[in-house]
TIFIKE-852456 format. One record per residue (C-alpha): residue number from 1; z, x, y. Coordinates in nm, 2 decimals, always signed. Example, Ala and Ser with C-alpha at 12.3 -4.5 7.8 and 13.67 -1.06 7.14 Angstrom:
<r><gudren>1</gudren><Z>+0.78</Z><X>+1.23</X><Y>-0.45</Y></r>
<r><gudren>2</gudren><Z>+0.71</Z><X>+1.37</X><Y>-0.11</Y></r>
***
This chain:
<r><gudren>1</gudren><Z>+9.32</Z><X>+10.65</X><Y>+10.56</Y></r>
<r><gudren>2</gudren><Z>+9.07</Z><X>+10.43</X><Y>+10.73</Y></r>
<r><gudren>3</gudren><Z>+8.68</Z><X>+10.38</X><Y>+10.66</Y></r>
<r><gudren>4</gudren><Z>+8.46</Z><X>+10.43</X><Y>+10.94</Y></r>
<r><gudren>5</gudren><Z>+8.11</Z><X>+10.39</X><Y>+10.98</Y></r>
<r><gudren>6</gudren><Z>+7.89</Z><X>+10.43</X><Y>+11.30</Y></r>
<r><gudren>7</gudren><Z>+7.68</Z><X>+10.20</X><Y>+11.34</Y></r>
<r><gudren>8</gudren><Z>+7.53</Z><X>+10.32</X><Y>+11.65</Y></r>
<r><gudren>9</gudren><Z>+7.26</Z><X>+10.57</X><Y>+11.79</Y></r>
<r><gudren>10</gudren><Z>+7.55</Z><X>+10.80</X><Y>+11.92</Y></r>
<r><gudren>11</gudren><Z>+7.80</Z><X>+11.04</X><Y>+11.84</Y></r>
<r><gudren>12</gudren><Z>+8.15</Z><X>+10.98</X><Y>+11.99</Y></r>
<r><gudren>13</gudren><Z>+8.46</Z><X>+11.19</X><Y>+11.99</Y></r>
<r><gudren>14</gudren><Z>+8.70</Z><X>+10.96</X><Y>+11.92</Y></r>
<r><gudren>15</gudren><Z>+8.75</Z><X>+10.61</X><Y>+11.84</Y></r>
<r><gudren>16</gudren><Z>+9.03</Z><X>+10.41</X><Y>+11.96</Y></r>
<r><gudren>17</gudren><Z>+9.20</Z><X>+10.15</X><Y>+11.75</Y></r>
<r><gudren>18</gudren><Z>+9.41</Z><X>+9.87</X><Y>+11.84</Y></r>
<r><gudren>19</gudren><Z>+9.69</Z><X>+9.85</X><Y>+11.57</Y></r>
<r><gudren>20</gudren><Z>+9.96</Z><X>+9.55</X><Y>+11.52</Y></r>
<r><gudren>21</gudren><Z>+10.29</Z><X>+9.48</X><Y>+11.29</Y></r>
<r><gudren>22</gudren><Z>+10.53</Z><X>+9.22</X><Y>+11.25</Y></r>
<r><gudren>23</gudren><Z>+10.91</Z><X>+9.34</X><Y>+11.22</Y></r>
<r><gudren>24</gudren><Z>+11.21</Z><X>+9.14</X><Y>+11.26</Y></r>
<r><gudren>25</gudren><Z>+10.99</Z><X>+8.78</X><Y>+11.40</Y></r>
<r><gudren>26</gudren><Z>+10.87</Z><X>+8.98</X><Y>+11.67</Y></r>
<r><gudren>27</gudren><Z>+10.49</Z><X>+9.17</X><Y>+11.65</Y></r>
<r><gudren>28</gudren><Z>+10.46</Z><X>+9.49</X><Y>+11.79</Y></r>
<r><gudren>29</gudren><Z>+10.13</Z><X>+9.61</X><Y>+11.93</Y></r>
<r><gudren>30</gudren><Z>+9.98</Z><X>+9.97</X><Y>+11.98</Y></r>
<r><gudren>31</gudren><Z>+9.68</Z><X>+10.15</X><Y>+11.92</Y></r>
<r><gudren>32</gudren><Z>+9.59</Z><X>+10.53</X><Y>+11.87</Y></r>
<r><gudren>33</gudren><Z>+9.23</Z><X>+10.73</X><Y>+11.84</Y></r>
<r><gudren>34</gudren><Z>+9.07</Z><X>+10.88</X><Y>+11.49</Y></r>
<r><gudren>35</gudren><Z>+8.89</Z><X>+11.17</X><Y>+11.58</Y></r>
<r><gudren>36</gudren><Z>+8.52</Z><X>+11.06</X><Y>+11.50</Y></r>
<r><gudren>37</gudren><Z>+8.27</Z><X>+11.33</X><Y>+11.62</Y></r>
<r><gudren>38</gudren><Z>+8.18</Z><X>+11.40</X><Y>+11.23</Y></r>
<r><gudren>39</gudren><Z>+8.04</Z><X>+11.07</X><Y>+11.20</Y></r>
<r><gudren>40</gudren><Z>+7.66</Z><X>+11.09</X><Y>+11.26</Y></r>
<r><gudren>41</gudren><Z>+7.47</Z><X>+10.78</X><Y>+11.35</Y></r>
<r><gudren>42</gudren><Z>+7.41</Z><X>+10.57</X><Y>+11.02</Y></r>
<r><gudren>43</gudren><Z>+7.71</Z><X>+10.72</X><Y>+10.83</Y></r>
<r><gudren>44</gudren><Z>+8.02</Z><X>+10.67</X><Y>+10.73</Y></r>
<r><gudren>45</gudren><Z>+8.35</Z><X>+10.86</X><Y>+10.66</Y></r>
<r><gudren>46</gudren><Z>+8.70</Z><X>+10.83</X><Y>+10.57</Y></r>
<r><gudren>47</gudren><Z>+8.91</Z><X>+10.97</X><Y>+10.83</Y></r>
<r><gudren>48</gudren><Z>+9.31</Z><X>+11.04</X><Y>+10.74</Y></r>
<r><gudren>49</gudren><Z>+9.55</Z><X>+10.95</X><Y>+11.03</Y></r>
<r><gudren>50</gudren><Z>+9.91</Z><X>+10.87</X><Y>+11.01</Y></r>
<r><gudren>51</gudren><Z>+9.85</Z><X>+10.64</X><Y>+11.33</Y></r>
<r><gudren>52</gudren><Z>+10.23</Z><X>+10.44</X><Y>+11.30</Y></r>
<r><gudren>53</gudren><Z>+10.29</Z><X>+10.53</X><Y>+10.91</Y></r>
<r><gudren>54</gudren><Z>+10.67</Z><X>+10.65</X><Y>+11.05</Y></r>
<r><gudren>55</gudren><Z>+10.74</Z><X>+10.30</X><Y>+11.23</Y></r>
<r><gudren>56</gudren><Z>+10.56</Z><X>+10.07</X><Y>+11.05</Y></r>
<r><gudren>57</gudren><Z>+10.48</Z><X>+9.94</X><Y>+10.64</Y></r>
<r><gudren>58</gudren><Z>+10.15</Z><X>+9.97</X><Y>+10.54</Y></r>
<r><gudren>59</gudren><Z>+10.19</Z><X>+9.57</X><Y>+10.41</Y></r>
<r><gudren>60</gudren><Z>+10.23</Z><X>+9.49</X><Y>+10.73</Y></r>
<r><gudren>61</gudren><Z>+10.03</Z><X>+9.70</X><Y>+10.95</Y></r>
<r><gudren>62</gudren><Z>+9.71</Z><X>+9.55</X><Y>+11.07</Y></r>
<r><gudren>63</gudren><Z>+9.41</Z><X>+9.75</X><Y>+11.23</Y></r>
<r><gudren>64</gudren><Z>+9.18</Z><X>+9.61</X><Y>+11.43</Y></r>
<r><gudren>65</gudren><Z>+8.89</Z><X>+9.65</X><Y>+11.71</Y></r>
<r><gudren>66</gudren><Z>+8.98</Z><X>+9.66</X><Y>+12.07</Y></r>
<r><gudren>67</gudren><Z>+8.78</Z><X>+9.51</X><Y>+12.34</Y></r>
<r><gudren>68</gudren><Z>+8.49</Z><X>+9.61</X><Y>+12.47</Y></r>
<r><gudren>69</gudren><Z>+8.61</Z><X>+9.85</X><Y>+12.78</Y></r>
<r><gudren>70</gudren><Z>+8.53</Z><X>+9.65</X><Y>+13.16</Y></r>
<r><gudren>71</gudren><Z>+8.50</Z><X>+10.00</X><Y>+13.41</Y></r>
<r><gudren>72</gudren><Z>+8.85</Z><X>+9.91</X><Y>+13.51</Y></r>
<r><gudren>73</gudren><Z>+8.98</Z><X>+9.99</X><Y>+13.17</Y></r>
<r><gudren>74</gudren><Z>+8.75</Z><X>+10.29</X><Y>+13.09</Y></r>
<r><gudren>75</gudren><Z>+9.06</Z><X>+10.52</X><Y>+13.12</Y></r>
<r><gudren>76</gudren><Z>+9.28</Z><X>+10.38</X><Y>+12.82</Y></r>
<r><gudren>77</gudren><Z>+9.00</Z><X>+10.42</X><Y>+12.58</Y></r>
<r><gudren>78</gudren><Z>+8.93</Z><X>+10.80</X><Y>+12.44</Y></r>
<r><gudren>79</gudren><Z>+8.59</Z><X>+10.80</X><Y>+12.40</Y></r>
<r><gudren>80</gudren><Z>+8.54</Z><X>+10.82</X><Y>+12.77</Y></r>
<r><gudren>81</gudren><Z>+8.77</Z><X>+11.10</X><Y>+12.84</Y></r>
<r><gudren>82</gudren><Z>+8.69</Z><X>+11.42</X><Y>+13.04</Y></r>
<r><gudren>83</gudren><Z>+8.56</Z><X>+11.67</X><Y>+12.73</Y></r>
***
């Protein structure tokens, strides 16, 4: 389950996450989207989302913000999908 809270005047459908784990000396990197639309501007929620909870140990799972999208990367991120 992660927290999230909108800080912004908007409403998005999703939210994409970077996520990261360390197995075997080696660091694994991934991401996936929490569906966010339920979030009004100001609030915040707890969304449940398995995101890697079959690969990965919650010890050593780590969740964390992406970059800011450039236009050329606009594609990977879910919130600016096609509705």
């Amino acid at each position: 389950m992660l927290e999230v809270h909108n800080g912004s005047d908007m409403t998005l459908p999703y939210l994409s996450v970077g996520a990261r784990w360390r197995e075997d000396n080696s660091t694994l990197e991934g991401g996936f989207w929490l569906p966010v639309a339920n979030i009004r501007p100001g609030k915040t929620a707890v969304i449940k989302h398995e995101g890697y909870d079959y690969q990965a140990d919650h010890q050593s799972l780590e969740i964390f913000m992406l970059p800011y999208p450039e236009p050329e990367d606009r594609q990977r991120y879910w919130e600016f999908g096609e509705p």
